[in-house]
C-alpha positions as CSV (number, residue, x, y, z in Angstrom):
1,X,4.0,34.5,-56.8
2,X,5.2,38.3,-57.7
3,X,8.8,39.0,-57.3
4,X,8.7,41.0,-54.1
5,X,11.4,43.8,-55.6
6,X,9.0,44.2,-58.5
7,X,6.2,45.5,-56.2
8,X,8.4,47.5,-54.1
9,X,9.6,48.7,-57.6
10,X,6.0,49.8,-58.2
11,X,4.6,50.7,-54.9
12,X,7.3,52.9,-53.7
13,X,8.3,54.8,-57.0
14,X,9.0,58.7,-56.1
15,X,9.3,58.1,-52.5
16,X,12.1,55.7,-52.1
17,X,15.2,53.8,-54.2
18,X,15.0,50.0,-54.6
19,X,18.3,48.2,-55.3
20,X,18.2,45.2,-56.8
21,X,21.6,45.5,-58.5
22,X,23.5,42.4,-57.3
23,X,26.7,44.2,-57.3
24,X,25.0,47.3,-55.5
25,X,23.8,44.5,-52.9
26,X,26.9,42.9,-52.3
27,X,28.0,45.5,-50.5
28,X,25.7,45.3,-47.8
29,X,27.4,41.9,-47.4
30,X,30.3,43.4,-46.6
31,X,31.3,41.4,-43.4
32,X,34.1,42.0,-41.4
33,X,33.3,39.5,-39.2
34,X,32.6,36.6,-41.5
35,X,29.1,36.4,-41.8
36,X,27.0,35.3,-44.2
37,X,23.5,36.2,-45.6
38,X,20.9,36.8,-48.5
39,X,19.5,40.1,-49.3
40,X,16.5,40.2,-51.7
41,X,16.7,44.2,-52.0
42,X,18.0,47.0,-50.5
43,X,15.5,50.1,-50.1
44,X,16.7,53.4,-49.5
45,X,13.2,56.1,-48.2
46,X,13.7,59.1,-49.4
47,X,10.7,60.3,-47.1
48,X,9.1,59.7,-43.8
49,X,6.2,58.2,-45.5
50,X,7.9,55.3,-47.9
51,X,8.8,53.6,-44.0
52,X,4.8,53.2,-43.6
53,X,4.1,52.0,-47.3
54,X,6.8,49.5,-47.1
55,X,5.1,48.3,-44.1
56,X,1.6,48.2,-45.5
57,X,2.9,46.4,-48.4
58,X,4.2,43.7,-45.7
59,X,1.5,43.5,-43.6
60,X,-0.7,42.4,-47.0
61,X,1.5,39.9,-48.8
62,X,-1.3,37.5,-49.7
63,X,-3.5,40.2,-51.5
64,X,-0.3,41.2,-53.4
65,X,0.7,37.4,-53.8
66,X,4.3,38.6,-53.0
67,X,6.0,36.0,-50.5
68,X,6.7,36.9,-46.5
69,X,9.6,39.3,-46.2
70,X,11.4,40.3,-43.1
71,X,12.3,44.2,-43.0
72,X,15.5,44.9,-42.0
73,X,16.4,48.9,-40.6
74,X,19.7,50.0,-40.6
75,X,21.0,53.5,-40.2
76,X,24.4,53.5,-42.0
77,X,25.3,49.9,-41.8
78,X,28.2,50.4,-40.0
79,X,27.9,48.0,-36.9
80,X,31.9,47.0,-37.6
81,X,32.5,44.0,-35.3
82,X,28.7,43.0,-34.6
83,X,27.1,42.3,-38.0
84,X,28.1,45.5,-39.9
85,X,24.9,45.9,-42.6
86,X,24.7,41.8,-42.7
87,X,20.6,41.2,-41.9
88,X,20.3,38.3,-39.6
89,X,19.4,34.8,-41.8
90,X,15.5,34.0,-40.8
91,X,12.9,31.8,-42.8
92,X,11.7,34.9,-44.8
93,X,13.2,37.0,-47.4
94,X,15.3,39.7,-46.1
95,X,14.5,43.0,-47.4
96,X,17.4,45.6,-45.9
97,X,16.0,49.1,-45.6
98,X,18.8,51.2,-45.5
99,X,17.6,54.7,-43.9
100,X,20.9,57.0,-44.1
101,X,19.2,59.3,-46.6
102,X,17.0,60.1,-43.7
103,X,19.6,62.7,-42.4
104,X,17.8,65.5,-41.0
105,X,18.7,67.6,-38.3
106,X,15.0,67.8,-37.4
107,X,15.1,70.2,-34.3
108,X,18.0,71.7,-31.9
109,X,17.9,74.2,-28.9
110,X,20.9,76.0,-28.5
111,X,20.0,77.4,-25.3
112,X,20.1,73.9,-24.0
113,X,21.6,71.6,-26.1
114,X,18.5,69.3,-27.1
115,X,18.8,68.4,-30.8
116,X,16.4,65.6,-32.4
117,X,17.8,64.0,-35.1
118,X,17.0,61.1,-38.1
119,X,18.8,57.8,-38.8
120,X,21.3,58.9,-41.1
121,X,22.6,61.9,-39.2
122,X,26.9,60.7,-38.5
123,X,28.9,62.0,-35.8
124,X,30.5,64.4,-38.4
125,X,27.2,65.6,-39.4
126,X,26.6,66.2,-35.9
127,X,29.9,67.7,-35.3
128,X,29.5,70.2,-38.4
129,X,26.4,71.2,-37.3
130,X,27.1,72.6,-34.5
131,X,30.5,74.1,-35.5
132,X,29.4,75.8,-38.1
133,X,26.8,77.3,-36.4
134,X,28.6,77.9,-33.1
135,X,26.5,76.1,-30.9
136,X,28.8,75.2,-27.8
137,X,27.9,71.3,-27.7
138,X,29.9,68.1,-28.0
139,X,29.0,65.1,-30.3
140,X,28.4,61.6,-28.4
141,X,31.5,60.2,-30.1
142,X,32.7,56.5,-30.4
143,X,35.7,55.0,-32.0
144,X,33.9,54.2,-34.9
145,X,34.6,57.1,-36.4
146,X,33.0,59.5,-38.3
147,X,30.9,58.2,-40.6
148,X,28.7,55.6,-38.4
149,X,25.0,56.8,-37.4
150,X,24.3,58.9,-33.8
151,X,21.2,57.3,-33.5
152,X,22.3,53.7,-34.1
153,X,24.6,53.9,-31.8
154,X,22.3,55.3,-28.9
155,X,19.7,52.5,-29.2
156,X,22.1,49.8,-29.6
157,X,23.2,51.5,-26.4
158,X,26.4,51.9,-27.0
159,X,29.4,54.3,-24.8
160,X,31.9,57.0,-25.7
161,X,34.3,58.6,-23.5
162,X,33.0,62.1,-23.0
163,X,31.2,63.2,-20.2
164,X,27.6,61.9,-21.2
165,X,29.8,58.6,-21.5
166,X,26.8,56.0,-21.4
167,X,24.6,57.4,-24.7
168,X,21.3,56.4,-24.5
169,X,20.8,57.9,-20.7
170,X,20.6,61.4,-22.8
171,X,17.8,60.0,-25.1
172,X,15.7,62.1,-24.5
173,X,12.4,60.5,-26.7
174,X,12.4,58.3,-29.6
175,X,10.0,58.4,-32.7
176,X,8.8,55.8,-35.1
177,X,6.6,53.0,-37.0
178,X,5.6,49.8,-35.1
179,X,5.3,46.9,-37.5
180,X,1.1,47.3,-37.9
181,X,2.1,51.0,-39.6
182,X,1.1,53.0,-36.6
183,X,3.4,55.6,-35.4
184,X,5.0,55.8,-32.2
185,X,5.6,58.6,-29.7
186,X,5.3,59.3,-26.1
187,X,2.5,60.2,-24.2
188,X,3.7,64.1,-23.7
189,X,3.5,64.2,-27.3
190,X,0.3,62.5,-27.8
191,X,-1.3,65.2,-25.5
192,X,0.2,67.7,-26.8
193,X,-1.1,66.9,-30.0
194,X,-4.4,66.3,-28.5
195,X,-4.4,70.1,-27.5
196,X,-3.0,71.7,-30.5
197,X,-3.3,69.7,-33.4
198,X,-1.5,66.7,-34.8
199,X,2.8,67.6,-35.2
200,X,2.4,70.1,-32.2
201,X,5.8,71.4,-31.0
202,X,6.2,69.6,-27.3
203,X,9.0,71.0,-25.8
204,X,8.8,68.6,-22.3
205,X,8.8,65.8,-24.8
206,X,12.3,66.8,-25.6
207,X,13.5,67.2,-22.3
208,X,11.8,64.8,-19.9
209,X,12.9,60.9,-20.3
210,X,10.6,59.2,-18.3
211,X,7.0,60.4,-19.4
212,X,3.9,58.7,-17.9
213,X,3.3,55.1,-17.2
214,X,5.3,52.1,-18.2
215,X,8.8,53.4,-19.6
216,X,8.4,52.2,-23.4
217,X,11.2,53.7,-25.1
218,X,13.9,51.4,-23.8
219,X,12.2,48.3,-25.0
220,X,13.1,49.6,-29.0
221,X,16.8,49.6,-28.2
222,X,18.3,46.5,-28.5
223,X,15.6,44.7,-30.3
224,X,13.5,45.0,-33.9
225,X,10.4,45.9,-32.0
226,X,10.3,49.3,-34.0
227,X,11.5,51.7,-37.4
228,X,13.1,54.2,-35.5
229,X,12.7,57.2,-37.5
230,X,14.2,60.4,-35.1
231,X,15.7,60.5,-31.3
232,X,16.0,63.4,-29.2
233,X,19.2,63.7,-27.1
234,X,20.4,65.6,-24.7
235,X,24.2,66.8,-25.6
236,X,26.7,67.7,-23.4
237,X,27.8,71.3,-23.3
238,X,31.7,72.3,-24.0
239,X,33.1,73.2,-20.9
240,X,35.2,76.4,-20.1
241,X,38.3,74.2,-19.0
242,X,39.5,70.2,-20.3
243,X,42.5,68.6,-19.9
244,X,43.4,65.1,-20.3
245,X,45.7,62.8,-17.9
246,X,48.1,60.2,-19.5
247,X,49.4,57.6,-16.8
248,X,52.2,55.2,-17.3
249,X,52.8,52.0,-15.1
250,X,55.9,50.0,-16.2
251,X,56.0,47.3,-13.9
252,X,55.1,44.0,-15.0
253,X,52.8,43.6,-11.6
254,X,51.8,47.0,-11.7
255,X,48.0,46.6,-12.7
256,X,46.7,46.6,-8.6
257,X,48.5,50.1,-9.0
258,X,46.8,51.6,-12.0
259,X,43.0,50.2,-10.7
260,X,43.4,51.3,-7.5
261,X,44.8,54.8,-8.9
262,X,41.3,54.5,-11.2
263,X,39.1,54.1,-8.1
264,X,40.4,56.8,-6.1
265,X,40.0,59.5,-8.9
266,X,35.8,58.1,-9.5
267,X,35.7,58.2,-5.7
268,X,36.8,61.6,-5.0
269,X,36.0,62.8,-8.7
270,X,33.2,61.7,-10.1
271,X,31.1,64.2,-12.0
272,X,33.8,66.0,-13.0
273,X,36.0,63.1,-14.5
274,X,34.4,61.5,-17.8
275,X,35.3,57.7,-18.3
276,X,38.7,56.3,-18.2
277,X,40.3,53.8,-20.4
278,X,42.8,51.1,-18.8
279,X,44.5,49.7,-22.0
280,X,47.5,46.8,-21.7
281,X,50.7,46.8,-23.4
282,X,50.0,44.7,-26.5
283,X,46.7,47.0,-26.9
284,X,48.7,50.2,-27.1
285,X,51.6,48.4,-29.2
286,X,49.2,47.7,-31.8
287,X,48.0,51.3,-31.8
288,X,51.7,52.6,-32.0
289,X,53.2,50.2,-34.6
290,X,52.7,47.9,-37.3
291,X,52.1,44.1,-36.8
292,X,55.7,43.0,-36.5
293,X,54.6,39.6,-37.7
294,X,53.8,41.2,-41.5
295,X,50.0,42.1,-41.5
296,X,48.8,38.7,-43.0
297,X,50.7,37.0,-40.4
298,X,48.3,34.0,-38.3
299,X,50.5,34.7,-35.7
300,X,50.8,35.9,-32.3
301,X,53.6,38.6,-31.5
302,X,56.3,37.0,-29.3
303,X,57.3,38.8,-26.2
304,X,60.7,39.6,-27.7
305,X,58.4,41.7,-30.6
306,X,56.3,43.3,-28.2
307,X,59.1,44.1,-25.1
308,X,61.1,45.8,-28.8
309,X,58.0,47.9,-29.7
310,X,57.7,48.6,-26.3
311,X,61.4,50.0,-25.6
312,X,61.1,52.1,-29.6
313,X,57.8,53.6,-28.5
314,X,58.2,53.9,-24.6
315,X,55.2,51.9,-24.5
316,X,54.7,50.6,-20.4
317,X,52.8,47.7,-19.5
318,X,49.8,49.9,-18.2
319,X,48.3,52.9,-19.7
320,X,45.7,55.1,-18.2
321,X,43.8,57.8,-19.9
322,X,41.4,60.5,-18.8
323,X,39.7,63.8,-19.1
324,X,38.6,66.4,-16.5
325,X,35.5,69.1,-17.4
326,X,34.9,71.7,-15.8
327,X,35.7,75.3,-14.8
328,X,39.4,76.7,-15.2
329,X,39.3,76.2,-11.1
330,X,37.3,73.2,-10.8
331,X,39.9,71.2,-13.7
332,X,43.2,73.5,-11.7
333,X,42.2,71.3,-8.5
334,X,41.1,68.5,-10.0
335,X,44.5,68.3,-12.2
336,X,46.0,68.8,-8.5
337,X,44.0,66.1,-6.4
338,X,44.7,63.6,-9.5
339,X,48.6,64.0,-9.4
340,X,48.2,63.3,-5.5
341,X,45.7,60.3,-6.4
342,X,48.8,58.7,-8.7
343,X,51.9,59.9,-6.4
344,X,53.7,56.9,-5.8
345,X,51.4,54.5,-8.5
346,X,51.9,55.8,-11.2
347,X,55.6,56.3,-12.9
348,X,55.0,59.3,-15.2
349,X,51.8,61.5,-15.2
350,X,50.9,64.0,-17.9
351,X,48.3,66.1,-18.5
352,X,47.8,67.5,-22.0
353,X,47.7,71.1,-20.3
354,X,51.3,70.7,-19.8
355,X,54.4,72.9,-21.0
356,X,56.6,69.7,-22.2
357,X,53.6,68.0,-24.4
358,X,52.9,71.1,-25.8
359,X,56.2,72.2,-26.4
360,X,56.7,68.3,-27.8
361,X,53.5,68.7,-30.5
362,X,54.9,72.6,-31.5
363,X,58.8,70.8,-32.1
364,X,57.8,67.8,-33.9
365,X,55.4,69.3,-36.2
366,X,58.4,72.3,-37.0
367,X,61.2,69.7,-37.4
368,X,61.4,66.4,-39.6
369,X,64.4,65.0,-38.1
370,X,64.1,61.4,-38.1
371,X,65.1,61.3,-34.3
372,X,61.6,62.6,-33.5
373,X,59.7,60.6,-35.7
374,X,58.3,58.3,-32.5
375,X,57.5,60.9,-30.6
376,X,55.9,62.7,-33.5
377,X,53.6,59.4,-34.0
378,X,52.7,59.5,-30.4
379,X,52.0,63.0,-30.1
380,X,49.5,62.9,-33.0
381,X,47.9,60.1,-31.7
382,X,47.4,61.8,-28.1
383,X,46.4,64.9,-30.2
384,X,43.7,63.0,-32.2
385,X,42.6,61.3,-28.7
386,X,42.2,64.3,-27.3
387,X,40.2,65.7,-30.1
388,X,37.7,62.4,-29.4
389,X,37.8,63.3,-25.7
390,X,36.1,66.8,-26.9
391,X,33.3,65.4,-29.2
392,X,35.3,65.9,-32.6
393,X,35.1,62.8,-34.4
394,X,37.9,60.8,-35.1
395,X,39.3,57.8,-36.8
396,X,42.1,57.5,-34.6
397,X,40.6,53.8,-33.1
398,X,40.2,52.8,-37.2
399,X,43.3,51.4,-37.8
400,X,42.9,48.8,-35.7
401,X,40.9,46.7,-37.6
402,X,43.0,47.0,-40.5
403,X,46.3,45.0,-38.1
404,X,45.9,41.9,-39.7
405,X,44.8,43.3,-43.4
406,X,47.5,42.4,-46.1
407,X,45.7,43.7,-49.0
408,X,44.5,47.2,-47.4
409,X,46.6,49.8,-45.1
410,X,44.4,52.2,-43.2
411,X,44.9,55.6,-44.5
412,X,44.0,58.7,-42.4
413,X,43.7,60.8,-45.5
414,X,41.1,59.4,-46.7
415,X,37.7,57.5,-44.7
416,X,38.3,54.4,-43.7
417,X,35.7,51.7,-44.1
418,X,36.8,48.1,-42.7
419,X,34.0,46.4,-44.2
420,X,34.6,47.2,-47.7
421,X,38.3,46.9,-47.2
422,X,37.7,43.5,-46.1
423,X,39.5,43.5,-42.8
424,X,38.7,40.9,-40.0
425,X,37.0,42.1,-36.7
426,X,35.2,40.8,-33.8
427,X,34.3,42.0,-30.6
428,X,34.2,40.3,-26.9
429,X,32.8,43.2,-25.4
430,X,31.9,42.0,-21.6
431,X,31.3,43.7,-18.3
432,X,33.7,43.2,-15.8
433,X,33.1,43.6,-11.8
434,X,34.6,46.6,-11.0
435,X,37.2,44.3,-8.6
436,X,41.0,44.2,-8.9
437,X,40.4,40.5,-8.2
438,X,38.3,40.0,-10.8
439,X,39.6,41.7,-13.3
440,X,43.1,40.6,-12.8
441,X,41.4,36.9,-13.4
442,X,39.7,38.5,-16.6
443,X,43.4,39.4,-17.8
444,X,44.7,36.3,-17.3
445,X,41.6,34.4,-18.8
446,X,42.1,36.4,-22.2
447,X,45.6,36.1,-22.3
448,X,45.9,32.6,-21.6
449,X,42.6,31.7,-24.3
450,X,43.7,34.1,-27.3
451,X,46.7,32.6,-28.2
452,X,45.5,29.4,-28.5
453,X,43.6,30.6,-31.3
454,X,46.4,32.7,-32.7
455,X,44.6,36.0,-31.7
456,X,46.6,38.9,-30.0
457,X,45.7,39.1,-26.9
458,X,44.7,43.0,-26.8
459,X,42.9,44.5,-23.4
460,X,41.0,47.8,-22.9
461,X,39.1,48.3,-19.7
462,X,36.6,51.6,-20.4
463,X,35.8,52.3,-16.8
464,X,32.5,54.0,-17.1
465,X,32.8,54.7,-13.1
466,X,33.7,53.5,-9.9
467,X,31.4,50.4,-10.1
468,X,30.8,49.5,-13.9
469,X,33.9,48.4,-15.8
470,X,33.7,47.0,-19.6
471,X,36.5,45.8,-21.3
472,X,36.5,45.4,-25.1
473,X,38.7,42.6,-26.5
474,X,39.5,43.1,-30.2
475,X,39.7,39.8,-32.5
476,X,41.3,41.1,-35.6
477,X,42.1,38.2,-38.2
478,X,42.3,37.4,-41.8
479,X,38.8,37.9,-43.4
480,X,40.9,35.5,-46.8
481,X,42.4,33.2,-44.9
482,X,39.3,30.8,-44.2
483,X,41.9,29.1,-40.7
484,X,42.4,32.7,-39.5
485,X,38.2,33.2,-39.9
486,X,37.3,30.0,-38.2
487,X,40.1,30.9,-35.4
488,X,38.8,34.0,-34.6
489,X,35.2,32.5,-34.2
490,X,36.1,29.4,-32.0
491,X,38.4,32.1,-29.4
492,X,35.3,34.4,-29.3
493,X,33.1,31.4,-28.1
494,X,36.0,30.4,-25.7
495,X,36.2,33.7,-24.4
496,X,32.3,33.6,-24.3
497,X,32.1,30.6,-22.8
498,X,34.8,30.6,-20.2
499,X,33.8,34.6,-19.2
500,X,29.9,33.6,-18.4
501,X,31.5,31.0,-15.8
502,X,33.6,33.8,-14.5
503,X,30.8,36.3,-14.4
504,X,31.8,38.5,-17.3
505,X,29.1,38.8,-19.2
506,X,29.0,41.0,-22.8
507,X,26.3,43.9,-22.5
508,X,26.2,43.2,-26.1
509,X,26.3,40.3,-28.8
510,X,26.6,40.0,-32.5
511,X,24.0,38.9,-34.7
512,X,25.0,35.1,-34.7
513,X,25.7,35.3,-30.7
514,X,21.6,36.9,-30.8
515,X,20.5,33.6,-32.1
516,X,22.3,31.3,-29.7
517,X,20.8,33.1,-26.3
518,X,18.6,31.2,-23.9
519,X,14.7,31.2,-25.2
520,X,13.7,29.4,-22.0
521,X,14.7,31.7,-19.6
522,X,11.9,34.4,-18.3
523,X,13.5,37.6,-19.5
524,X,13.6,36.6,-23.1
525,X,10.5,34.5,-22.6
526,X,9.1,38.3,-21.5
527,X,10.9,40.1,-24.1
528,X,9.6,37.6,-27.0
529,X,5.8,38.1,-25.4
530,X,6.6,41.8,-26.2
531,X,8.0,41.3,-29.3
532,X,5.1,39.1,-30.4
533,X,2.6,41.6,-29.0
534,X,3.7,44.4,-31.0
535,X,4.8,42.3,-34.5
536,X,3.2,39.1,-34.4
537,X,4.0,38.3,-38.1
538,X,8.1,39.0,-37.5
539,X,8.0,41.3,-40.0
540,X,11.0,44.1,-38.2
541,X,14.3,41.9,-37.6
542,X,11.8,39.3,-35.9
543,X,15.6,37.4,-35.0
544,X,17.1,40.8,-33.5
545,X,17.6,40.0,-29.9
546,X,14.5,38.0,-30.1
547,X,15.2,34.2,-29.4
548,X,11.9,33.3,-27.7
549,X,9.0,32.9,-30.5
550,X,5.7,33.1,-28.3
């Protein structure tokens, strides 16, 4: 048998990199979370047409007498939490093809905001785009900051927090290679290049999610049933008028308070009020101060710690944060019917519009008196999460991973990266029902489970409207303390296991969680059938959300 990177080597000269470097591969090994893999090579397309040789080469094996390999896409590798760039262990040789050189801007509409766009395009590419041109749109942010992939995140279906707050509704159409070497697009484009030549320009395409028939397009998020090579989305246009809404709830019991204050504003204005995050006492500690315990501590912060971080930083036990779009008088009476909405709920309610916080941001940045150095730290954090809330990439939610990292401090100056900084991080990311009774029980399931395992017990509840609640639980750890890893791995199967009784169920899993999901049931018997049907020799992430082999 021929070493497979040797024919890559010589099949894809000129139209694409092939890493073989050990060193060079490592770092797709990167794994925050623990995980571990094998990576034959890493290739890097520098063209549209290396993703269909690569394929060809896979799909003949035998007449190149080159064993079976699995291709692996990624966009930028940065999946922090999930898997990061680690390929999923199979029986095959995993070949990683790394496609953030593919970083074209392809197409974009100014008059209505529709932009299609490759792989490797980040939210600051995005972001600088459409700055530097002018063009009046905001970037589908996430707290993964800058440097993570806008198409990545979209078919993994990930959420943001500005008004388009669920990402892939505004995909739009997505393009690509199915495993055979064909290429993929929708039926609006296949006519249109029916009528006018292959590579028409189809406008609709761009602009009409549905197209005819069976909706395909959803069945290549979430799965490896396709090499995504562009998406179109649909961005959100900057509104003449945005403010954001800071609510604080001090009481111990006060959470029935905050969620009911959350209900009222989706019921009265949704549409006009993008997502809202509910975040708990120890979560906003955490974002306000260092780890009190010293950051290679395997230990929970007492409640004397947190209630002191909590007096320093004016930190309540409840925070609620929020943005209103819209016209100057649509956000005026919306600012208005949401100080009504809290009266009596909330204890303090600020809007960013307001005199005193901006008065606060113009006297801390003038003055360096020590005295102001908490509310200095808090105003840049609202400023920075404001800045998120208007499609401005950030890396304000960063630091988080990096609470448990003794080797590595985040750093704002500079991009963080909490894979190669080897910090520890999880996620339990599960949907909650949008019940006070329900998700009072989900509090009081993490809290009591966490601990146990010597993880802080950290909630945020994104509220992506009046009925669909997620809450992301953030299990930071250790990655060099081998106690602190296998910790953080038994409380996220606790918290998985205990949640499904409960009916909190993740809306996404990790690559090891992928493997463990039920093959006998019919959905994934269905999605397997599909998966077979359109890559029968598992050659695209055959594992990737795939459990049922037909």
């Amino acid at each position: 048998m021929l070493a497979i990177e040797k024919i890559l080597k010589e099949r894809l000269k000129g139209i694409a990199v092939v890493i073989c470097d050990s060193g060079l591969i490592a770092e797709y090994l990167n794994s925050p979370e623990g995980f571990n893999s094998t990576i034959t090579c890493v290739v890097k397309p520098l063209t549209i047409g290396a993703i269909e040789s690569i394929l060809n080469i896979a799909n003949n094996c035998q007449e190149t007498a080159i064993p079976e390999f699995a291709i692996h896409p990624l966009s930028t590798g940065k999946n922090w939490g999930y898997g990061s760039s680690v390929p999923i262990e199979g029986s095959k040789s995993n070949v990683i093809l790394d496609l953030s050189s593919l970083d074209s801007i392809t197409h974009f509409d100014k008059e209505n905001g529709i932009v299609s766009l490759q792989p490797g395009v980040t939210q600051q590419h995005l972001f600088d785009y459409l700055h530097d041109n002018n063009h009046p749109y905001m970037v589908p942010v996430t707290g993964a900051g800058p440097t993570t992939s806008i198409l990545s995140n979209a078919l993994e279906r990930g959420y943001g927090i500005t008004p388009i707050a669920d990402h892939f509704t505004s995909v739009m159409s997505i393009k690509g290679f199915l495993a055979d070497g064909s290429f993929y697009e929708s039926s609006l484009q296949c006519m249109s290049d029916t009528a006018n030549g292959k590579n028409s320009e189809c406008y609709v395409d761009k602009t009409f999610k549905w197209k005819h028939g069976p909706y395909l397009d959803g069945i290549f998020t979430q799965s490896g049933n396709m090499i995504v090579t562009e998406i179109t989305l649909s961005l959100a246009r900057v509104k003449p008028a945005f403010d954001s809404f800071y609510m604080r709830f001090f009481d111990k019991e006060s959470f029935d308070n905050a969620y009911a204050v959350v209900k009222e504003i989706f019921h009265n204005l949704e549409g006009v009020v993008g997502s809202i995050n509910l975040m708990d006492k120890r979560r906003v500690a955490a974002m306000v101060a260092d780890n009190p315990q010293g950051c290679g501590s395997h230990k929970v912060m007492t409640d004397e710690q947190v209630d002191a971080i909590s007096k320093h930083y004016d930190v309540p036990e409840w925070t609620l944060v929020g943005t209103v779009y819209g016209t100057h008088s649509v956000a005026k009476a919306a600012k208005s019917d949401i100080k009504k909405i809290a009266k009596g709920k909330a204890d303090q309610v600020l809007f960013s519009s307001d005199l005193l916080v901006r008065l606060g941001q113009v006297v801390t940045k003038r003055l360096s008196l020590p005295i102001l150095d908490s509310a200095r730290e808090q105003l840049e954090k609202l400023s920075a999460g404001m800045e998120v809330m208007q499609g401005k990439p950030s890396q304000v939610a960063l630091p988080l991973a990096y609470w448990r990292n003794p080797r590595v401090r985040p750093d704002k100056s500079r991009l963080m990266n909490p894979a190669k900084d080897g910090c520890g991080l999880l996620w339990y990311a599960p949907l909650v029902p949008a019940k006070v009774s329900s998700m009072k029980a989900f509090i009081e399931m993490v809290r009591s489970i966490t601990p146990k395992y010597n993880i802080e017990p950290m909630i945020t509840f994104t509220n992506l409207s009046g009925i669909s609640t997620d809450s992301t639980i953030p299990i930071v750890f250790d990655l060099e303390n081998p106690q602190a890893v296998e910790d953080a791995h038994a409380c996220l199967q606790a918290l998985f296991d205990e949640g499904v009784k409960q009916g909190f169920i993740p809306y996404r899993l990790n690559i090891q969680q992928q493997l463990e999901l039920n093959a006998n049931s019919t959905f994934w018997k269905t999605a397997g059938k599909i998966a077979h049907a359109l890559d029968p020799a598992g050659i695209i992430s055959p594992d990737r959300y795939n459990p049922y082999k037909p």
